[in-house]
C-alpha positions as CSV (number, residue, x, y, z in Angstrom):
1,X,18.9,30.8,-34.2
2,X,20.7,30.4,-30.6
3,X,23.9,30.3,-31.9
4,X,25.8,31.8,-34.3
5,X,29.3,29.8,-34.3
6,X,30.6,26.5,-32.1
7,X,33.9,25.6,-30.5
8,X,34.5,22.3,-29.9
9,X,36.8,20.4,-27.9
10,X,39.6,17.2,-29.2
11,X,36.7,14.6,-27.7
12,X,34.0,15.8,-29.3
13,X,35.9,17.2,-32.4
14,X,36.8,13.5,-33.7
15,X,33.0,12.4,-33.6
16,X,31.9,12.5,-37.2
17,X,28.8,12.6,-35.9
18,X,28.8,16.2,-34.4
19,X,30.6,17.9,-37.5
20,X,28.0,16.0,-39.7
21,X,25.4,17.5,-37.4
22,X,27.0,21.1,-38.0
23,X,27.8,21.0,-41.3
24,X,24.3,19.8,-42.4
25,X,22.7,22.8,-40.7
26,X,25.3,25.0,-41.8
27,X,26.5,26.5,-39.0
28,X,30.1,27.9,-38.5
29,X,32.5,25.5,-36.2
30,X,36.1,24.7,-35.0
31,X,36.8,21.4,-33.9
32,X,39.5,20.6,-32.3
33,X,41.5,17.2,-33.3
34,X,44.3,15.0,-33.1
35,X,46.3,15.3,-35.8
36,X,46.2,12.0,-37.4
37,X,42.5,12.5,-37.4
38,X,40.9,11.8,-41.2
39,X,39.0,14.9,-42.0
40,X,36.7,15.2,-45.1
41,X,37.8,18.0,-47.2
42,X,35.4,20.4,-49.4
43,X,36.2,18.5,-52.8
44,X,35.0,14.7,-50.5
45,X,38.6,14.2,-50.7
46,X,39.8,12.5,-47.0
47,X,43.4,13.6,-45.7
48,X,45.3,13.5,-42.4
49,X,44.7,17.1,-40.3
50,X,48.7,17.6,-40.4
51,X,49.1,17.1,-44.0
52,X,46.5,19.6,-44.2
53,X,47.8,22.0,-42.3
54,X,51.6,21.2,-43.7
55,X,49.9,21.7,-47.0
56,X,49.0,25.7,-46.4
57,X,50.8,28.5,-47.8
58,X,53.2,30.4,-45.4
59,X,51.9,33.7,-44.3
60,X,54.3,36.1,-43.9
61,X,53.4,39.4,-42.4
């Protein structure tokens, strides 16, 4: 293995392809996106990025 993790910028981030690529080989990522980007959740569910995020739990510390 070369590489433990990846970071990936907004350009790259929205190309299906590359988190396809990631995911398949199971390797851990962040990709950035827009936020009206469609992301593919866990359960194959599709959702906007900011209803995703508007969806989490606050965290209060």
């Amino acid at each position: 293995m070369l590489f433990g993790w990846v970071a990936v910028d907004e350009a790259y981030g929205q190309a299906r392809y590359v988190r396809v690529w990631l995911e398949e080989r199971r390797r851990a990522h962040v990709l950035a996106t827009k936020r009206n980007d469609i992301l593919i959740i866990a359960t194959g569910r599709e959702a906007r990025a900011d209803q995703l995020v508007a969806a989490l739990p606050v965290r209060v510390e």
